[in-house]
N, C-alpha and C positions, 0 to 999 in steps of 0.2 A: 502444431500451430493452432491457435486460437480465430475467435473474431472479435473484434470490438465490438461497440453499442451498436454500430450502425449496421452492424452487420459484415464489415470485410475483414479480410485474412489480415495476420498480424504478422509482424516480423519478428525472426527469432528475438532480437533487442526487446520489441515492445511486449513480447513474454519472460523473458528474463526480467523486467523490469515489476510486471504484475506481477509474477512470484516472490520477488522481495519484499514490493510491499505487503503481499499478503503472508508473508511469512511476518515482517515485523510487527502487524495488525494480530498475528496470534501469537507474539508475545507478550502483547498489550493486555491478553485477554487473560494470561498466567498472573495468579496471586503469590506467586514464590519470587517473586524479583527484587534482589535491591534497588531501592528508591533509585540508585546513581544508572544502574539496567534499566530499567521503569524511563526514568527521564531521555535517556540514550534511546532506547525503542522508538519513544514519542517521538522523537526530533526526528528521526529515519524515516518513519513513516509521513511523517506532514513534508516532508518532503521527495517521498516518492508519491504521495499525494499528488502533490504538483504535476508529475510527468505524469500518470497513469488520467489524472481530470484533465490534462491539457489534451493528449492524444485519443484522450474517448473511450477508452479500455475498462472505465470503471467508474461510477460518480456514486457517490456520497460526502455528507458531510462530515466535515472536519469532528464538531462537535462528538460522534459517534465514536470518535478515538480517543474523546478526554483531552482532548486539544482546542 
């Protein structure tokens, strides 16, 4: 178990959730991908974006993903 920004415990959900997107954020970061992978990652993460910036777990901007 983790903490969010503010500091409190996270629930298993809202770590499963930061692991995915930061798994898809490190496939963003891979130059071996097909563009049709590439596009596919992007779309994943801008939307686990959304969950991880809504619940506090993680902020950055979108830009920082090529999004």
């Amino acid at each position: 178990m983790g903490t969010d920004l503010l500091g409190r415990p996270t629930t298993e959900v809202e770590d499963e959730l930061l692991e995915l997107y930061r798994r898809c954020k490190a496939l963003l970061a891979r130059d071996d991908l097909a563009p049709c992978a590439q596009a596919g990652a992007r779309v994943a993460a801008v939307g686990l974006w959304n969950a991880v910036n809504d619940l506090g777990l993680e902020h950055e901007q979108l830009l920082d993903l090529g999004a």
